[in-house]
Backbone of each chain as ProteinMPNN parsed JSONL, in Angstrom:
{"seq_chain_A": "XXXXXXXXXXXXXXXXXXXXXXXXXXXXXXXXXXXXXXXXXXXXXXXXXXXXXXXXXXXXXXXXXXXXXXXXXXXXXXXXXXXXXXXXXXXX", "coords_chain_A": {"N_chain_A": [[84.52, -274.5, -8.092], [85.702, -277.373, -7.458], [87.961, -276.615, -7.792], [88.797, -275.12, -5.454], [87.784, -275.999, -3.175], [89.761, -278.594, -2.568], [91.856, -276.72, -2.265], [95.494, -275.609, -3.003], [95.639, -277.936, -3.836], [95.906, -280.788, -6.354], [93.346, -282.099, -7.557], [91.917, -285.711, -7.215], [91.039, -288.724, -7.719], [89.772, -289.861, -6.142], [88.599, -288.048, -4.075], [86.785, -287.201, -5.714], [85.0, -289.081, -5.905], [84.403, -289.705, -3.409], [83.113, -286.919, -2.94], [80.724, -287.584, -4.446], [79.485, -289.333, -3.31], [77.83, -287.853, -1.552], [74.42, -286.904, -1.776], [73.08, -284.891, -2.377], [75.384, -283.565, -3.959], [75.502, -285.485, -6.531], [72.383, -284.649, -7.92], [73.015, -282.29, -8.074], [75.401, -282.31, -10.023], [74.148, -283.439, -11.997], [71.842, -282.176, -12.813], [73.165, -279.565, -13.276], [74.646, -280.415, -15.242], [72.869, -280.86, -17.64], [71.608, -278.569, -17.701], [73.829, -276.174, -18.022], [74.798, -277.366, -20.821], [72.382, -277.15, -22.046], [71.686, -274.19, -22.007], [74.658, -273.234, -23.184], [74.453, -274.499, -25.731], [72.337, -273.509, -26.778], [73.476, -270.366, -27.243], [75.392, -270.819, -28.253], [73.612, -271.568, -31.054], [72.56, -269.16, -30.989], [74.869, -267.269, -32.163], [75.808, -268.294, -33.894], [73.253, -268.224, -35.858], [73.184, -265.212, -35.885], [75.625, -265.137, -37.573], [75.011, -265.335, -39.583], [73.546, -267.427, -41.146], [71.57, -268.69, -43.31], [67.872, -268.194, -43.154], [66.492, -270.514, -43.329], [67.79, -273.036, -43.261], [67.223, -272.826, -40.11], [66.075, -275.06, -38.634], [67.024, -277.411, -39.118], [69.313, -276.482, -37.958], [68.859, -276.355, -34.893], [67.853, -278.853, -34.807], [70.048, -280.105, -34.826], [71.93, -279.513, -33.02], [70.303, -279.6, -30.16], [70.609, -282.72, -30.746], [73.365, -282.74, -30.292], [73.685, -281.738, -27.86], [71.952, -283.498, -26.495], [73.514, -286.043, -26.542], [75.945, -285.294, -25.64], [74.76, -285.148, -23.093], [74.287, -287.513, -23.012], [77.147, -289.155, -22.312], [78.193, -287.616, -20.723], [76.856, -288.494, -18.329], [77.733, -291.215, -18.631], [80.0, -290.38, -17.542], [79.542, -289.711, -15.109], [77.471, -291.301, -13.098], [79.212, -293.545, -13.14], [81.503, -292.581, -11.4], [80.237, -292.219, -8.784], [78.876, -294.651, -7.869], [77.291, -296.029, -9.666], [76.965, -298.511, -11.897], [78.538, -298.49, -14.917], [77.798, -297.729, -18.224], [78.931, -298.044, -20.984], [81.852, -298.494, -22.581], [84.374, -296.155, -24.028]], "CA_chain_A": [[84.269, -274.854, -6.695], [85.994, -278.201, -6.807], [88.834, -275.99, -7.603], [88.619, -274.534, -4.086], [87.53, -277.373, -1.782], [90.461, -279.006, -2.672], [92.973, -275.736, -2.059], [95.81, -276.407, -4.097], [96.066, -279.522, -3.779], [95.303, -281.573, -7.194], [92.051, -283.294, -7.451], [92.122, -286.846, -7.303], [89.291, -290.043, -8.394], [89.17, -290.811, -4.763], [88.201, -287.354, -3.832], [85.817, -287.289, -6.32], [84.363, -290.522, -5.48], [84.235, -288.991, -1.981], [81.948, -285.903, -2.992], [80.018, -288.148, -5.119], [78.798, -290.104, -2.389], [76.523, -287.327, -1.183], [73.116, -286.918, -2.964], [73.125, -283.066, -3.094], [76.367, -283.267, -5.009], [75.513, -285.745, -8.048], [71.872, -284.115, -8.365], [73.609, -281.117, -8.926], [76.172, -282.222, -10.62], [73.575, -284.245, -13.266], [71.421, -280.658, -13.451], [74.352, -278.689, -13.583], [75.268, -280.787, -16.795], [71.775, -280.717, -18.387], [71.383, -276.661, -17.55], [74.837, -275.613, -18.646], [74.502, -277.818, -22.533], [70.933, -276.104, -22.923], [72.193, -272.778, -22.0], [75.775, -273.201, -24.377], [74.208, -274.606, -27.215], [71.113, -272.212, -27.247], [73.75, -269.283, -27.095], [76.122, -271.105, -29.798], [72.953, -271.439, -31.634], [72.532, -267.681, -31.327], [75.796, -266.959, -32.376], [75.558, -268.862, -35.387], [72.413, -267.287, -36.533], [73.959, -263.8, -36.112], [76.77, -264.348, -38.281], [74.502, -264.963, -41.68], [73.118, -268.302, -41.503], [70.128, -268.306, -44.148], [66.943, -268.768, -41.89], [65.657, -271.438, -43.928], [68.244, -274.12, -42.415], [67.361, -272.608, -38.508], [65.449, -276.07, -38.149], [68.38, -278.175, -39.422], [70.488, -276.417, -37.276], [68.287, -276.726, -34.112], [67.898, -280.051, -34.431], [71.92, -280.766, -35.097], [72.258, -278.691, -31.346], [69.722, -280.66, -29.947], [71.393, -283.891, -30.409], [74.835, -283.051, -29.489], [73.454, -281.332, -26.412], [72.064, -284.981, -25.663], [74.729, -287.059, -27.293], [76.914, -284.923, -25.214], [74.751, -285.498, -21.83], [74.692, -289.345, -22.44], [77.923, -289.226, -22.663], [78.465, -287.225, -19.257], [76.267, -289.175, -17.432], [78.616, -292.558, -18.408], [81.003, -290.038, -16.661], [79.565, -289.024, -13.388], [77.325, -292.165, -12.722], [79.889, -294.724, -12.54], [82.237, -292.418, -10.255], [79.057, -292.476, -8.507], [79.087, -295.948, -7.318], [76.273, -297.201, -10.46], [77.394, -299.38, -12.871], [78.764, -298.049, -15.986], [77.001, -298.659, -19.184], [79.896, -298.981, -21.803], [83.44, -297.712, -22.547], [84.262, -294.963, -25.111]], "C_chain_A": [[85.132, -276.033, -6.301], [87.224, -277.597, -6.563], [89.575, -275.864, -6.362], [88.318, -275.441, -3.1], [88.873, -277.447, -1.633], [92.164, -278.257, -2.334], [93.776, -275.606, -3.022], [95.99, -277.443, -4.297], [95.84, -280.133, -5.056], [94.313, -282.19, -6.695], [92.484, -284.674, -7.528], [90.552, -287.264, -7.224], [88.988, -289.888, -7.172], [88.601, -289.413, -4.106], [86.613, -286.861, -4.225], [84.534, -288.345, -6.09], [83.537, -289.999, -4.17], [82.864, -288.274, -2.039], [80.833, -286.451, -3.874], [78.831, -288.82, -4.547], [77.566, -289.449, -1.824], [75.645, -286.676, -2.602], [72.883, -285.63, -3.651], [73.952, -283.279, -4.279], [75.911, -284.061, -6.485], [74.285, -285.301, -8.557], [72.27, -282.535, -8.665], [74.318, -281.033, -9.947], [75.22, -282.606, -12.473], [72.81, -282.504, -13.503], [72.007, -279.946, -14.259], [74.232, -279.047, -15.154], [74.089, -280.379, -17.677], [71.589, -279.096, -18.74], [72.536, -276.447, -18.332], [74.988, -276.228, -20.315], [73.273, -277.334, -23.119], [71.338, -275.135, -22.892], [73.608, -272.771, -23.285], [75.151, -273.329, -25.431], [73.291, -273.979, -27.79], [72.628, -270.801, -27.866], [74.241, -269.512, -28.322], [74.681, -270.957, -30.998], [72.403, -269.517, -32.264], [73.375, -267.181, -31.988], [75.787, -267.319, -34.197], [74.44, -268.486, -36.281], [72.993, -266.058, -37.137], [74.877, -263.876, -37.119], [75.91, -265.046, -39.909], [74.04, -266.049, -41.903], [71.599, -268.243, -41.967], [69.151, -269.059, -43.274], [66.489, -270.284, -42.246], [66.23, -272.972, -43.604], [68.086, -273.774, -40.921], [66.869, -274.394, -38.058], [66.033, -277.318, -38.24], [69.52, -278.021, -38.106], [70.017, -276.649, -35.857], [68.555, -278.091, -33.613], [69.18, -280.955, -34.197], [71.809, -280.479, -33.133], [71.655, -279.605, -30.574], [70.59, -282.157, -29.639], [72.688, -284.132, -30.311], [74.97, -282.584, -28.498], [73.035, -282.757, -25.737], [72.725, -286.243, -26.032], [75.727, -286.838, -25.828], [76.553, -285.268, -22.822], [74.568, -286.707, -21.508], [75.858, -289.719, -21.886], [78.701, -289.093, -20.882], [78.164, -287.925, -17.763], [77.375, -290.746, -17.339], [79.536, -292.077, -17.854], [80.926, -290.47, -15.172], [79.168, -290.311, -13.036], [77.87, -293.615, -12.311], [81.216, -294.329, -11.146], [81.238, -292.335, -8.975], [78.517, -293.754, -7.65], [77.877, -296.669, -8.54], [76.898, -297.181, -11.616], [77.225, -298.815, -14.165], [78.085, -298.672, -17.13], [77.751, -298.844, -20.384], [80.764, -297.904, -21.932], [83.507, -297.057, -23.473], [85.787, -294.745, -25.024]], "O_chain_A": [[85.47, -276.085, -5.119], [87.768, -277.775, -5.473], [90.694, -276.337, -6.161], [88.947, -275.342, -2.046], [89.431, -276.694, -0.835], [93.236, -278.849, -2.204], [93.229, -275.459, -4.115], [96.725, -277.79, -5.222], [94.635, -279.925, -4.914], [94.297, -282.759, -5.603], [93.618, -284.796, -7.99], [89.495, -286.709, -6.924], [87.783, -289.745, -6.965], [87.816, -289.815, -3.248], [85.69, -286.405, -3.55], [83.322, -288.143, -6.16], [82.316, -289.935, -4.028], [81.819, -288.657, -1.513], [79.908, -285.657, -4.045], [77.68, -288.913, -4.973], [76.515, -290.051, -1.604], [75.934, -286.248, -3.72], [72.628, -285.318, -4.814], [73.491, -283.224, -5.419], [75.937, -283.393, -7.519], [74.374, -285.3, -9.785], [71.712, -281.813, -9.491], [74.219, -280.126, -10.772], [75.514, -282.221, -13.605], [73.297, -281.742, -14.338], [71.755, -279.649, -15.427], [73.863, -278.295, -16.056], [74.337, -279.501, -18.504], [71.462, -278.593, -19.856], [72.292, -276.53, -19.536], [75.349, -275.353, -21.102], [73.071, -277.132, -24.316], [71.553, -274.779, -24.051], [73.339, -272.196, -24.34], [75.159, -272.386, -26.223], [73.221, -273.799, -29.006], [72.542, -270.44, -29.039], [73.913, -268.882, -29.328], [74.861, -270.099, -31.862], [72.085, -268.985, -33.328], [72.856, -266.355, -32.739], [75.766, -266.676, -35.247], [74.684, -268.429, -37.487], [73.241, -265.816, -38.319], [75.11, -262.817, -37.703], [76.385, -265.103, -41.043], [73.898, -266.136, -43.122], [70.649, -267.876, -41.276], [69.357, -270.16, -42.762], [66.173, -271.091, -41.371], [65.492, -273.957, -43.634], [68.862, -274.447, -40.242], [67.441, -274.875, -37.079], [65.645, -278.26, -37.548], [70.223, -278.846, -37.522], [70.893, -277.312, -35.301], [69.135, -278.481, -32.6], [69.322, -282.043, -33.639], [71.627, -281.339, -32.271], [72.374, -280.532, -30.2], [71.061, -282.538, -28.568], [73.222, -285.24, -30.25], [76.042, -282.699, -27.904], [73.566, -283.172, -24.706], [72.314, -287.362, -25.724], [76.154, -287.745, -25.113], [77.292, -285.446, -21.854], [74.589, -287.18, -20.372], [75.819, -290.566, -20.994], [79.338, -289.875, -20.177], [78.756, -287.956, -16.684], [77.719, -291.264, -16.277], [80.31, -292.927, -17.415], [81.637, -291.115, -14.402], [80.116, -290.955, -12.587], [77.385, -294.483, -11.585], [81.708, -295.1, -10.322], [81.904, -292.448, -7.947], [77.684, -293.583, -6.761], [77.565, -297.84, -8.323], [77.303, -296.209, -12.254], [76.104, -298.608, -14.631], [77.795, -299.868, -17.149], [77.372, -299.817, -21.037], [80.597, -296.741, -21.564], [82.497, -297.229, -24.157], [86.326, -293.871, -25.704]]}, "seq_chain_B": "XXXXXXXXXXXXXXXXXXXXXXXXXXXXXXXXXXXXXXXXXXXXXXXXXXXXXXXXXXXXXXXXXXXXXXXXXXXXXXXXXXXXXXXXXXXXXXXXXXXXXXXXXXXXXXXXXXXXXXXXXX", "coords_chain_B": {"N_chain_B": [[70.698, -256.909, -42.993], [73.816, -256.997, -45.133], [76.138, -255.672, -44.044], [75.772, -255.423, -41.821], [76.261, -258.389, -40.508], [77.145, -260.576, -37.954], [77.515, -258.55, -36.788], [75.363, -257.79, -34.803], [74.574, -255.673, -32.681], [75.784, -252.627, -32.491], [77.193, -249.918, -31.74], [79.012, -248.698, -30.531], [79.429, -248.084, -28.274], [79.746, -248.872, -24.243], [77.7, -250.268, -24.073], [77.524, -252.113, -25.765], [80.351, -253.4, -25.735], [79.85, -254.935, -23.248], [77.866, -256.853, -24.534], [79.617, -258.305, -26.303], [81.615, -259.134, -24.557], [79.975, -261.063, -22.977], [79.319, -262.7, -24.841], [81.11, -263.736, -25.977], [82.824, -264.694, -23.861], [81.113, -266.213, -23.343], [81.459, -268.351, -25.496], [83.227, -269.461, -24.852], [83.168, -270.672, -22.922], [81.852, -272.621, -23.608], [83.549, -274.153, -25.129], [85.436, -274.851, -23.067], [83.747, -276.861, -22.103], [83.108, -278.881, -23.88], [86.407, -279.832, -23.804], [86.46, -279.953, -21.04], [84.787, -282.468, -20.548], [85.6, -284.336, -22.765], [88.312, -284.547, -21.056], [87.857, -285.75, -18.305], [86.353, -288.086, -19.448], [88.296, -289.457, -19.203], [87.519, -291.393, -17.32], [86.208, -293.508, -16.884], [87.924, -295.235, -18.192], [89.217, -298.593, -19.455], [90.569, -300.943, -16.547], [92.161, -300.498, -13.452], [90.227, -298.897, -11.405], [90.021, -295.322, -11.649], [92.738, -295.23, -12.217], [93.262, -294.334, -14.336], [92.357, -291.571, -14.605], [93.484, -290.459, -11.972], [95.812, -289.795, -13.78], [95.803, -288.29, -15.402], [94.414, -285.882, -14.058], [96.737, -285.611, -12.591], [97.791, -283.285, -13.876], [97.207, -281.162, -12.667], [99.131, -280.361, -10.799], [100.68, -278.671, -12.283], [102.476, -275.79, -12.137], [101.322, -273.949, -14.53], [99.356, -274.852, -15.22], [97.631, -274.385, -13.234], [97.877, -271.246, -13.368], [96.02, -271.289, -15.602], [94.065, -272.315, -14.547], [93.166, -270.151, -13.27], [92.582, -268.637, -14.966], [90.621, -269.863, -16.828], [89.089, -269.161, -14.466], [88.169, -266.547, -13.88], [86.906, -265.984, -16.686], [84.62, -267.368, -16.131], [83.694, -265.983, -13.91], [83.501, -263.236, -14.95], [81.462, -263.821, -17.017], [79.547, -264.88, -15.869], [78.533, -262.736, -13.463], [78.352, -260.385, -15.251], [76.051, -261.818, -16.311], [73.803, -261.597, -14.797], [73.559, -258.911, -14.346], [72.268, -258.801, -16.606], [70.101, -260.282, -16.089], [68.782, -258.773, -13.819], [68.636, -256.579, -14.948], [66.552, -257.368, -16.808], [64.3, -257.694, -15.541], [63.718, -255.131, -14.889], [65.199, -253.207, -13.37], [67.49, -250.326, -12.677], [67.678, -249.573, -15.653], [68.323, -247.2, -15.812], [71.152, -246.885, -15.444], [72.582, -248.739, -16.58], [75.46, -248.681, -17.471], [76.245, -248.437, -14.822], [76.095, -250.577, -13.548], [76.584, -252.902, -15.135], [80.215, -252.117, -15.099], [79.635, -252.657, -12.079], [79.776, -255.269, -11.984], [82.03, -255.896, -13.192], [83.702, -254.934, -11.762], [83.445, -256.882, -9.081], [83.46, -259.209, -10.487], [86.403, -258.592, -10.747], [87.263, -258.518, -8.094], [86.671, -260.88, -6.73], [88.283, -263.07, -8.422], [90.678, -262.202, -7.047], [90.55, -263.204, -4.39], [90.268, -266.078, -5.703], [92.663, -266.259, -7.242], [94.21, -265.654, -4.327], [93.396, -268.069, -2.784], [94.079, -270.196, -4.681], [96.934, -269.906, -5.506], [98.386, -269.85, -3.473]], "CA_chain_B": [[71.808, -256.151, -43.451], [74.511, -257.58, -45.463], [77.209, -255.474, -43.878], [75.794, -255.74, -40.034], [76.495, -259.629, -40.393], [78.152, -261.066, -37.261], [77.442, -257.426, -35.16], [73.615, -257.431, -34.326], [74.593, -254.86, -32.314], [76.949, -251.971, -33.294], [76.884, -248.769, -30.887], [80.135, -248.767, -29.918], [79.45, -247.441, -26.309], [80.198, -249.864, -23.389], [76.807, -251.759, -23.679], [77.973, -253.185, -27.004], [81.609, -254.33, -25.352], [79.184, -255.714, -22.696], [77.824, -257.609, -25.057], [80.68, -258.97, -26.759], [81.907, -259.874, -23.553], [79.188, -261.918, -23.146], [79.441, -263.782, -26.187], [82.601, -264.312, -26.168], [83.179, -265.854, -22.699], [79.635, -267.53, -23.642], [81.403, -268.788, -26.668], [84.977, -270.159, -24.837], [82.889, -271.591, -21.79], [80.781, -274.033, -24.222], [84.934, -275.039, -25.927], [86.253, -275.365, -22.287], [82.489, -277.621, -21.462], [83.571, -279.746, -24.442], [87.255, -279.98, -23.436], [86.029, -280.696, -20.056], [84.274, -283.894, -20.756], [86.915, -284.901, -22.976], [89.517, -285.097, -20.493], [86.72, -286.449, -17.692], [86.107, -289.615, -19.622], [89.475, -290.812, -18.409], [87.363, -292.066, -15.295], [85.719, -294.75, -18.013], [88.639, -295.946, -18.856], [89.079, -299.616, -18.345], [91.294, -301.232, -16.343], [92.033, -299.912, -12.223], [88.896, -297.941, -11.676], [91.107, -294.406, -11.369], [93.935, -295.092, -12.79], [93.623, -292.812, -15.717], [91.943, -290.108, -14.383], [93.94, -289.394, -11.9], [97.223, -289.624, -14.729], [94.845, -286.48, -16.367], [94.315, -285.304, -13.076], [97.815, -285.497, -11.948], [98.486, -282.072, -14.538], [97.16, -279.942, -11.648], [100.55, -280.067, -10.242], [102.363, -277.913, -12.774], [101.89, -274.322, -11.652], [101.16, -273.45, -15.343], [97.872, -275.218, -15.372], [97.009, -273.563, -12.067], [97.183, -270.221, -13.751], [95.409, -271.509, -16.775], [92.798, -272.632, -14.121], [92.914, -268.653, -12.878], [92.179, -267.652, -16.411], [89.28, -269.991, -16.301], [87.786, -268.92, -13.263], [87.816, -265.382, -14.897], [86.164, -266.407, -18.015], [83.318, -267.651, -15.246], [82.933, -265.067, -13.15], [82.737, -262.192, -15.844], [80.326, -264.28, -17.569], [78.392, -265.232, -14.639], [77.77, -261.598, -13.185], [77.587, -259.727, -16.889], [74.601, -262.242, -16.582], [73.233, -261.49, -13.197], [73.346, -257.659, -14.587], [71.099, -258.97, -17.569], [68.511, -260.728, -15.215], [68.222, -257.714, -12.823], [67.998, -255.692, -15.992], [64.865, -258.31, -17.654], [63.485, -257.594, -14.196], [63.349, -253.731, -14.872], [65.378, -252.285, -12.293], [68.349, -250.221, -13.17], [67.363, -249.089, -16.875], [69.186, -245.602, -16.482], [72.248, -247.505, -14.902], [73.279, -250.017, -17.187], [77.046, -248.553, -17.331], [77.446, -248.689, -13.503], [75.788, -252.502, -13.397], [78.629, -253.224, -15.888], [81.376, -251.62, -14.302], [79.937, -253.201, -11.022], [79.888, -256.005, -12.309], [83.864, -256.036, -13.689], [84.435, -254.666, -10.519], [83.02, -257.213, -8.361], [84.105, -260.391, -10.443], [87.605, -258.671, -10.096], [87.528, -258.72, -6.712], [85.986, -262.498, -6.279], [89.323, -263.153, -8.626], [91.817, -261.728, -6.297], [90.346, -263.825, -3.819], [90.192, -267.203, -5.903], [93.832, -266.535, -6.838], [94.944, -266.556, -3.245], [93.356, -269.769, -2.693], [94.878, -271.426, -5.338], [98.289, -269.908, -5.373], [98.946, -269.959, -2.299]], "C_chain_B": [[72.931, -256.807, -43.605], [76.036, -256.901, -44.282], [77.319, -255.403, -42.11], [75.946, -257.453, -39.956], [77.491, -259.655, -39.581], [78.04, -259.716, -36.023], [76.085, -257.067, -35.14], [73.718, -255.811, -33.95], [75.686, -253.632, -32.237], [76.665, -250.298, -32.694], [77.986, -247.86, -30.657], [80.33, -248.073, -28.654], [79.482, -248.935, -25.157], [79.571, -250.744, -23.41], [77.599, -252.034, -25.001], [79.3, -253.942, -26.585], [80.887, -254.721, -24.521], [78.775, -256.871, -23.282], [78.448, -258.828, -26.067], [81.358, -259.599, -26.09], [81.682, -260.708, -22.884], [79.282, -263.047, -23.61], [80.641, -264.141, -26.106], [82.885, -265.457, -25.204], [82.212, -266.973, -22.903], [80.9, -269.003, -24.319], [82.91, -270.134, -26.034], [84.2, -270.441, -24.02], [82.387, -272.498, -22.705], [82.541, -275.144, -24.568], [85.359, -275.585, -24.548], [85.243, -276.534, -21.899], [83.07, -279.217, -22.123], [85.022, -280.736, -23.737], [87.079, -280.912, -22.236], [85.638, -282.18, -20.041], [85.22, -284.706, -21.581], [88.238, -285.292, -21.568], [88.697, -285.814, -19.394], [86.671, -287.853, -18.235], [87.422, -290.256, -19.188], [88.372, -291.63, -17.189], [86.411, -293.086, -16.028], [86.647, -295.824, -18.732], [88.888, -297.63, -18.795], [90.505, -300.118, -18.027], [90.937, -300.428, -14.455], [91.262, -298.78, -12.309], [90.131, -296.552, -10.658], [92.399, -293.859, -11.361], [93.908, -294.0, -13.665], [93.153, -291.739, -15.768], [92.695, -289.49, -13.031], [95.643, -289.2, -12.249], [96.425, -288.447, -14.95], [94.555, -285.871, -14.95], [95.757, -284.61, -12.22], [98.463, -283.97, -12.809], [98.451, -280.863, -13.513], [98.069, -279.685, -10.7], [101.196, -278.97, -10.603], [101.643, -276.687, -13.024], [101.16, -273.637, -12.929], [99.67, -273.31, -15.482], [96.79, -274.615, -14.616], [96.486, -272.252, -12.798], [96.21, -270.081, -15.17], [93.775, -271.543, -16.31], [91.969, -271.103, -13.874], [92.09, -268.058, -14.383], [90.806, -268.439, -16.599], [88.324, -269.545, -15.794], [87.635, -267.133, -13.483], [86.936, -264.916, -15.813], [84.604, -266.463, -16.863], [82.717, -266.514, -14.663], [82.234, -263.493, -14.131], [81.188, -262.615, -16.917], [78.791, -264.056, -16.701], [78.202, -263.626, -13.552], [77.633, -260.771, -14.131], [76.422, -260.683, -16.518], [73.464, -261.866, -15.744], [72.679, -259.733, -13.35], [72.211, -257.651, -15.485], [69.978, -259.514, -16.393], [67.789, -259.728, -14.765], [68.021, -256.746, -14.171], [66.666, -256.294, -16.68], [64.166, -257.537, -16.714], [62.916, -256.08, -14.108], [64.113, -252.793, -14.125], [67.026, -251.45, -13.504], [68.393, -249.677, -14.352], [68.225, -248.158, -17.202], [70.458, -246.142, -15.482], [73.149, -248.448, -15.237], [74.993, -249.624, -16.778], [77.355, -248.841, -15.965], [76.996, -250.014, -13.166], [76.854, -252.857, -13.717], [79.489, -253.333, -15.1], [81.355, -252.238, -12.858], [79.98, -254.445, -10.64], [81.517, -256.687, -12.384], [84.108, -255.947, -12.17], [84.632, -256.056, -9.191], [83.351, -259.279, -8.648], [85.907, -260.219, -10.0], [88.273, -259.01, -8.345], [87.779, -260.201, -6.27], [87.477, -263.307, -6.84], [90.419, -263.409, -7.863], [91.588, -262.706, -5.467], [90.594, -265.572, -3.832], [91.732, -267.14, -6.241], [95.17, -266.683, -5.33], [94.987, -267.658, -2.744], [94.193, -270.664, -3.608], [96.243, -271.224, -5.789], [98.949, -269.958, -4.752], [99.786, -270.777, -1.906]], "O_chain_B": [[73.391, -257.327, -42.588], [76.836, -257.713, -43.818], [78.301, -255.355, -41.369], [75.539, -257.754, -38.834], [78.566, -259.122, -39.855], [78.339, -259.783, -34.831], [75.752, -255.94, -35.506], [73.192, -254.902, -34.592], [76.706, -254.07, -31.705], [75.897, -249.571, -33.324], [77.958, -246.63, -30.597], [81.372, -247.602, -28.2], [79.144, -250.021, -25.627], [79.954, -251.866, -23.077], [78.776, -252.17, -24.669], [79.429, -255.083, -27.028], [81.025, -255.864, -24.957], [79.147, -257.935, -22.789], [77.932, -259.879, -26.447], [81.876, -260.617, -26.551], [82.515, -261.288, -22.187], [79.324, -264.145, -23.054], [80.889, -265.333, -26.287], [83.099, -266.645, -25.448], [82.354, -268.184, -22.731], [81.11, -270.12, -23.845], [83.347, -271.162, -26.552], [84.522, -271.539, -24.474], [82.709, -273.602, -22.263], [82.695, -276.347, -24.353], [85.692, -276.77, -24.583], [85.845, -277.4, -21.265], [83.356, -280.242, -21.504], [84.925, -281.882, -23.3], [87.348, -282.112, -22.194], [86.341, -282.988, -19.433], [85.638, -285.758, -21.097], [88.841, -286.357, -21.43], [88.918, -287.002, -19.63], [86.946, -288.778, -17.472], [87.533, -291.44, -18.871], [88.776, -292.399, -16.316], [85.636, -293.493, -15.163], [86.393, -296.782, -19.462], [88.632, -297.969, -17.639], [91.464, -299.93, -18.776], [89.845, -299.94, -14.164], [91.476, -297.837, -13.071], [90.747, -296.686, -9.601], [92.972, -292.859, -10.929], [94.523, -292.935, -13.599], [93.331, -290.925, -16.674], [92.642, -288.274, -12.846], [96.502, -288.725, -11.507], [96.826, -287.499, -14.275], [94.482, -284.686, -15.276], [95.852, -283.593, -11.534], [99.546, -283.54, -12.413], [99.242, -279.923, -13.434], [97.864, -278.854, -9.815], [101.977, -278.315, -9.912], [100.665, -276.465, -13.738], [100.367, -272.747, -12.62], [98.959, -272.334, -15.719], [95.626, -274.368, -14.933], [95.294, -271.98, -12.944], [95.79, -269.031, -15.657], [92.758, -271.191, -16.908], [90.79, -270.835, -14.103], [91.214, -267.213, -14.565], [89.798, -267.734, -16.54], [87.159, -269.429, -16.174], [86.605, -266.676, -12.987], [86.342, -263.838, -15.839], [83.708, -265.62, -16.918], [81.562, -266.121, -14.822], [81.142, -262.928, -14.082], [80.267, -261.918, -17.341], [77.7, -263.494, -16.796], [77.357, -263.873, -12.691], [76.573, -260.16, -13.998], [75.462, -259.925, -16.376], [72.293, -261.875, -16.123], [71.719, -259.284, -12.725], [71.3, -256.83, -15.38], [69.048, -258.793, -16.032], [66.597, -259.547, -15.01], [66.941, -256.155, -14.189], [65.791, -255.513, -17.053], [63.397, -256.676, -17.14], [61.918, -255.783, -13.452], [63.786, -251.607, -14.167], [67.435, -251.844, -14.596], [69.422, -249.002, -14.375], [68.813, -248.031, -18.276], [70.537, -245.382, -14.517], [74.113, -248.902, -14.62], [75.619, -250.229, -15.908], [78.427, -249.375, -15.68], [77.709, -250.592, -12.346], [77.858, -253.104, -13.049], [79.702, -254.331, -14.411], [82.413, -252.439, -12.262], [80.143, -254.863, -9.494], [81.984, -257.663, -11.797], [84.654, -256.829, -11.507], [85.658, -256.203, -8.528], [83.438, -260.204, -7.841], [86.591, -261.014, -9.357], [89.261, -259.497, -7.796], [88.751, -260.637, -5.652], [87.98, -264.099, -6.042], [91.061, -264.46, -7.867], [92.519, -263.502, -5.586], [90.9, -266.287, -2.878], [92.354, -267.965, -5.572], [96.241, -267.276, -5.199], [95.965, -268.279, -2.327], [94.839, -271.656, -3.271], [96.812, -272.132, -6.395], [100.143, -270.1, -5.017], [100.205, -270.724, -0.75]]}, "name": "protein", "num_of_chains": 2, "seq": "XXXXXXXXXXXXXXXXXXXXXXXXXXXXXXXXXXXXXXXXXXXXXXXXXXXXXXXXXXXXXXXXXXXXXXXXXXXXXXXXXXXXXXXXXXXXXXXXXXXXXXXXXXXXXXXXXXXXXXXXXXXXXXXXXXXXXXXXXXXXXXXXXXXXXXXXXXXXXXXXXXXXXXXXXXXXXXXXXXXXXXXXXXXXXXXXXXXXXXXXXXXXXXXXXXXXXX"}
């Protein structure tokens, strides 16, 4: 979609910044992130079952998914929230 | 079954490439999700708030990337109505129709395609 706003034009920060500003956009955008890392890493999780992983680590592997699904949305959030206009919480 | 490892499902009629088609795009949207956020943290960087994202931003210039983006938005849409075919199928409808869901499916992200490449080649 931002794809398309934008035409071809390249994206730019300040554009971003721009669509950031309204409230629809970063509660979507924060959902978005949360929905789309439960949905991937469930599926990867499926995937990885299927190809022969002995059941007896499923709860190992769960829990690995788990915390790089929210490793990965801390992570996102130090993205979006500081283009966002709130104060970043540390550099990476 | 030692020797069904890796194909749950093994039919070889269209729902099974449905389902592979699935998985697959599943499997390259989670790598491009990663990717994504990787190149994204430029906008953390420190120093001029935007400086370095839009240096990583500035790639959407070179026509290559454009059609890289096309191949993207491909990956999406077959994903994202193959899924829309599974819902309305959970839901019950359709049962003795799966093949033309599919097919209207392909059909219907192709189209949406054609469309997103005029926008962005234009």
């Amino acid at each position: 979609m931002e794809h398309f706003s934008a035409g071809s034009a390249a994206p730019t920060f300040a554009w971003i910044v721009a669509r950031l500003q309204h409230p629809v956009f970063l509660v979507v955008d924060v959902l978005f992130l949360a929905v789309v890392l439960f949905h991937g890493l469930n599926g990867l999780g499926s995937v990885i079952l299927d190809l022969g992983m002995p059941p007896r680590y499923g709860r190992s592997l769960s829990a690995g998914l788990w915390l790089l699904g929210a490793a990965s949305f801390v992570l996102g959030l130090d993205i979006i929230l500081p283009l966002a206009g709130y104060p970043a919480w540390f550099y990476w | 079954m030692e020797r069904d490892r890796g194909l749950s499902y093994r039919s070889y009629e269209s729902g099974m490439w449905a389902w592979i088609l699935q998985r697959g795009t599943g499997v390259i949207l989670v790598g491009y999700l990663f990717l994504h956020l990787a190149l994204l943290s430029a906008a953390t960087a420190p120093g001029r708030p935007g400086a370095a994202l839009n240096r990583v931003l500035a790639v959407f210039r070179n026509p290559l990337v454009l059609y890289l983006d096309l191949v993207l938005i491909a990956v999406v849409l077959l994903h994202a109505f193959n899924g829309i075919r599974l819902i309305v199928l959970d839901l019950g409808y359709g049962f003795l129709r799966q093949k033309g869901l599919f097919l209207g499916a392909m059909a219907f992200s192709g189209v949406l395609l054609l469309g997103a490449a005029w926008r962005l080649l234009a």
